[in-house]
C-alpha positions in Angstrom: 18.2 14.4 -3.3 19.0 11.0 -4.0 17.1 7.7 -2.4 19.6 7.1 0.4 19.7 10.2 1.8 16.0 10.6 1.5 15.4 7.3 3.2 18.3 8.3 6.2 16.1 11.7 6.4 12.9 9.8 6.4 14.2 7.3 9.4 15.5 10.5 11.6 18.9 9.6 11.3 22.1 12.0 11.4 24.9 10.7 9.4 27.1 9.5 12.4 23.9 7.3 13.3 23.6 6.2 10.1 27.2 5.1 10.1 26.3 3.3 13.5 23.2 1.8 11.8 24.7 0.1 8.8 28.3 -0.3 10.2 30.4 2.2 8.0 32.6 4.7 7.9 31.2 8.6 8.3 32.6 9.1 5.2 31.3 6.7 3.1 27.4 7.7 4.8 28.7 11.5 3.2 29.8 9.7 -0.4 26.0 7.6 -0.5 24.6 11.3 0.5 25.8 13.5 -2.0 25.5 10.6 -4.3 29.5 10.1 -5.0 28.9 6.5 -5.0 25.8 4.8 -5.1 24.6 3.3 -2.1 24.2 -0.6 -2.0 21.1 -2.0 -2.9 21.3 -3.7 0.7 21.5 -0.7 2.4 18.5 0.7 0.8 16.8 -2.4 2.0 17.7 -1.6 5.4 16.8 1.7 6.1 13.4 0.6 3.8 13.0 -2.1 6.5 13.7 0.0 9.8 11.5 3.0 8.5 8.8 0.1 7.9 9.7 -0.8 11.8 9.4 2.5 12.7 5.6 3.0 10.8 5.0 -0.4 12.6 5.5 0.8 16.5 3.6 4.2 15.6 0.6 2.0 14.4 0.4 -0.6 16.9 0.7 2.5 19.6 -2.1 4.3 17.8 -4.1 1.3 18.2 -3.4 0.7 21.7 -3.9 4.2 22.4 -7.5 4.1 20.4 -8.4 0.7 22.8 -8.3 3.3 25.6 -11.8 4.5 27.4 -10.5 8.3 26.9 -9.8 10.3 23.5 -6.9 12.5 23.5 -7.6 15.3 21.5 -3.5 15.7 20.9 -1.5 12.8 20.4 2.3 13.7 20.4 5.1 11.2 19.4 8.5 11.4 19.9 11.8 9.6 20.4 14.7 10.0 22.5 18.6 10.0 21.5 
């Protein structure tokens, strides 16, 4: 598996989202995957950065969930499409 398509897996994307995300074609999201052409090194940096977003929200709600009076013995994240 090559870096883009780990990162895209990684960040929960499907390939038409990625090709929303970064402004592309559906095809050229399939050519990055199966590593017909390289993905751009600014690409990469993108899905790096949102993934970093995304570990960013989960912290900050983990913290604000911590502040609370009450321990939850199950905490379950999730995101809606």
């Amino acid at each position: 598996m090559n870096i883009f398509k780990h990162l895209m897996l990684v960040a929960g994307l499907s390939h038409r989202e990625a090709a929303a995300y970064h402004d592309v074609r559906l095809d050229t999201i399939r050519s990055w995957s199966i590593n017909r052409n390289p993905a751009p090194s600014g690409v990469i940096n993108e899905l790096t950065e949102l993934i970093n977003k995304m570990l960013t929200a989960v912290d900050q709600a983990m913290e604000a969930i911590e502040q609370q009076h009450t321990s939850p013995t199950v905490i379950e994240l999730g995101s809606y499409r």
